[in-house]
N, C-alpha and C positions, 0 to 999 in steps of 0.2 A: 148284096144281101138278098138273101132268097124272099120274099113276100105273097109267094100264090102257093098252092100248090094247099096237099089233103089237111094240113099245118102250120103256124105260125104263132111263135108265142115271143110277144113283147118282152123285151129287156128290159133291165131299170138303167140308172144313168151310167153304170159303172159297166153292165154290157157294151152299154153303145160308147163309152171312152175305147173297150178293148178292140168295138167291129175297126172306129177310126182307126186305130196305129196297127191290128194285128191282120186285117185285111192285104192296104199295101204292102204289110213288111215279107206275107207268103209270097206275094210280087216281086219281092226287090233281090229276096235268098235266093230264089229258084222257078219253074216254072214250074206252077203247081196245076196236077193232071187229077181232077175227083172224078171217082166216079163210083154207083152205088147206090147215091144219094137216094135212091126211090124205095131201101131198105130201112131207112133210119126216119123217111120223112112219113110218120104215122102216128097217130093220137095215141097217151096211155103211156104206161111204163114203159122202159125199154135200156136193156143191161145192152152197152156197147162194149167190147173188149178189145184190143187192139196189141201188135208187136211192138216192143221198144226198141231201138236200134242208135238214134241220137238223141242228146240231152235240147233237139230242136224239136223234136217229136211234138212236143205238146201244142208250140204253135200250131203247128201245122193239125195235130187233132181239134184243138179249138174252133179254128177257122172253119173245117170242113163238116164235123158236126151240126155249126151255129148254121151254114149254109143249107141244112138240113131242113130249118126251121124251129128246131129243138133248141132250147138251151138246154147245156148239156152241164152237169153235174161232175167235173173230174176230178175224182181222186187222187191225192199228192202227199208226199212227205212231208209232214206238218213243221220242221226244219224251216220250210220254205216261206210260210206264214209267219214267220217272225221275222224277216228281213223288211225294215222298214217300207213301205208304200207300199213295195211288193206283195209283200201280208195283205196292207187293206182293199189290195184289189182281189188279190183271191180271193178274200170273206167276202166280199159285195159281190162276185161274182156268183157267191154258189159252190165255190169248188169246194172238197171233201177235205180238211187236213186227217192223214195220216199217221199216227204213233207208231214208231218202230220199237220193239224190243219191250221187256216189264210186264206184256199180257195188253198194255194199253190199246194194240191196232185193233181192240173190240170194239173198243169207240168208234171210231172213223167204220168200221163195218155195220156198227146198227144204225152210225146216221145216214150212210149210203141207203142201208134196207129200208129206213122211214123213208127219203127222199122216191124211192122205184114203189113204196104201198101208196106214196101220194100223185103217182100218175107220172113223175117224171124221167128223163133220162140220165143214167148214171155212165161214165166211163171209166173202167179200170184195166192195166195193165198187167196181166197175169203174174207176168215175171217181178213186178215188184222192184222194178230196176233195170236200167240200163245192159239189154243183154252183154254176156261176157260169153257168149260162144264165140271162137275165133270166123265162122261162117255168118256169122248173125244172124242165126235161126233164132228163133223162140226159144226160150229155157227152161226148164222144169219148173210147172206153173208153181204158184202158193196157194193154200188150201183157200183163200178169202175170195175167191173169184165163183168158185165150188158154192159157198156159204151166200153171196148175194143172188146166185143163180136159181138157188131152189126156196129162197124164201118169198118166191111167189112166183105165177103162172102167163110170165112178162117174154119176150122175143129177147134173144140173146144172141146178138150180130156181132159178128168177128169183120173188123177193120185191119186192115194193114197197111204199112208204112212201107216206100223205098225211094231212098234218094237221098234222104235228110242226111245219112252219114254217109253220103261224100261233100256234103257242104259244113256241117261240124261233126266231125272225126272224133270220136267218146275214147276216153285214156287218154288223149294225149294233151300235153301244154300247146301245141302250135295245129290244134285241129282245125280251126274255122278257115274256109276257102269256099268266101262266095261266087267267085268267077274263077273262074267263065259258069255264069249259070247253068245249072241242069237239068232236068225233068225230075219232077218230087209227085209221084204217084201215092195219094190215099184213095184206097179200093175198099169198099164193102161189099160183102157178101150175103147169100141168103140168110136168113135167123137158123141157129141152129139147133137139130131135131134131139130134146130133151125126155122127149114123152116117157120115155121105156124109164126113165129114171125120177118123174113127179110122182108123189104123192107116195112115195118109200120113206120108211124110219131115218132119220137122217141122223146116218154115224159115219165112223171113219171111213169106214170104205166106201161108201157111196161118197163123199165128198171127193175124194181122191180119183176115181173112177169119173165122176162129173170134170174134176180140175183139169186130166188129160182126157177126157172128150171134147172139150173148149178150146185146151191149146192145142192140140192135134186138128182140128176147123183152121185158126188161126193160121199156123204151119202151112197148111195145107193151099189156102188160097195163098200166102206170101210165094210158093213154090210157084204155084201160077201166074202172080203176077211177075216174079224174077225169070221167070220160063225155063225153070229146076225143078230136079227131084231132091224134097227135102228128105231128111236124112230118119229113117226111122227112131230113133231114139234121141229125145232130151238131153241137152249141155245139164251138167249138175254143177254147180257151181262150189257147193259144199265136199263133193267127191275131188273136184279139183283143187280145192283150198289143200283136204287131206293129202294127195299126192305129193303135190307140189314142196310142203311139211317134209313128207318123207326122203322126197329127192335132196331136199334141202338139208335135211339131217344125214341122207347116205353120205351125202360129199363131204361132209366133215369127219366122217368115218365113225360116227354114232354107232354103236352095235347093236344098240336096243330099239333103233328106230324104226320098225316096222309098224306099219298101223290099218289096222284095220279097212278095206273096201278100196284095195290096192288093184288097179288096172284102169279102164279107159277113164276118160272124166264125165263119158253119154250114161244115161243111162236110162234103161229099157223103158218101153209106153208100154204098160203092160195093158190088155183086152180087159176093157171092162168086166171087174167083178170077177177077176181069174185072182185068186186066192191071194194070199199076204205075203209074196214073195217079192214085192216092192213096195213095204208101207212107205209113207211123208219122212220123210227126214230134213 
């Protein structure tokens, strides 16, 4: 546990239960490589954003954040809070539950936004999900990463993940494979440069336009640390659902199943504030 350095903020007792088990347990899964640290480790608000890739991920975000010196604020699927003990460590921890679906994930977004006006560290996962790009890039971010980023004038550092899914494998029933251990790299990167976009009306396009200059950072450093060229354009998850629909429907010989935003499943990052030719969907 990290103890010097520009920061250091005491846990309560349900921190220091998680430093016990969830320390050794990044030890036990894999060989975990941080590095960064010296971006996250700073007095004040501070929006961390990070790729999803395994359903291990969050360990491993927990660990290396709190190494930081930060307790760190993560946002999750409020699903997850109701599984008995499991729940009551998340709430003593501080973490964000999340509402999916009904308009509810405004909740969990304005209590992220109190927690970053009151000086702390927030972490959220743009994609909102265990990415489903068959490459496991980043996905097309969600607009709530957009919305925590410009409700105040806080460093917004892009983290990345790799390793975790070769040790549990996301989709599948027989994914977890701890050995032979392997190197589990989290990388942070510099805070990323928002300027050109504070202190504007904040509407649709500007959120949008913010959401892929976030995940496009994101992207960007995982390329480097995987030593690839990521791929210009966002997995859409929702374009793929459609397809998939219609390939599904052509094989049964549906005649009428054509649908709407039929071809790749990526789709474009369009240049900030270049017209409405990619709104949110």
């Amino acid at each position: 546990m990290r103890r010097r350095g520009p920061v250091f903020e005491k846990g309560n007792g349900w921190i220091r239960l998680c430093e016990l088990v969830m320390f050794p347990l990044t030890q036990l899964l894999g060989r975990p490589k941080f590095e960064g640290l010296e971006h996250l480790a700073i007095p004040g608000p501070v929006l961390a954003v990070g790729n999803h890739i395994s359903q291990l991920d969050p360990v491993y975000t927990a660990v290396y954040l709190r190494k930081s010196g930060r307790i760190p604020h993560i946002m999750a699927k409020a699903s997850l809070f109701r599984i008995p003990v499991l729940g009551r460590i998340f709430a003593g921890t501080g973490m964000i539950p999340v509402e999916r679906g009904g308009g509810k994930g405004q909740i969990g977004l304005d209590a992220a936004i109190a927690a970053l006006a009151a000086g702390q560290m927030v972490f959220i996962y743009p994609d909102g999900t265990v990415t489903r790009d068959p490459d496991q890039w980043p996905m097309r971010p969600r607009p709530g990463v957009a919305a925590l980023a410009l409700s105040g004038d806080m460093p917004v550092v892009p983290v990345v993940h790799w390793g975790t899914e070769r040790v549990f494998v996301p989709y599948t029933k027989k994914g977890f494979h701890p050995l032979p251990r392997t190197d589990i790299r989290v990388v942070a990167g510099p805070p990323i440069d928002l300027s050109e976009y504070r202190g504007r009306p904040v509407d649709s396009r500007l959120v949008r336009d913010v959401s892929i200059v976030i995940q496009t950072a994101v992207r960007d450093l995982l390329g480097q640390v995987r030593g690839e060229t990521p791929p210009v354009e966002f997995y859409d998850q929702k374009k793929a659902e459609r397809l998939q629909a219609r390939a599904t429907a052509d094989a049964a010989g549906d005649p009428g199943a054509a649908l709407p935003g039929a071809g790749a499943s990526r789709t474009g990052s369009p240049a900030p504030g270049a017209g409405d030719a990619h709104p949110e969907r």
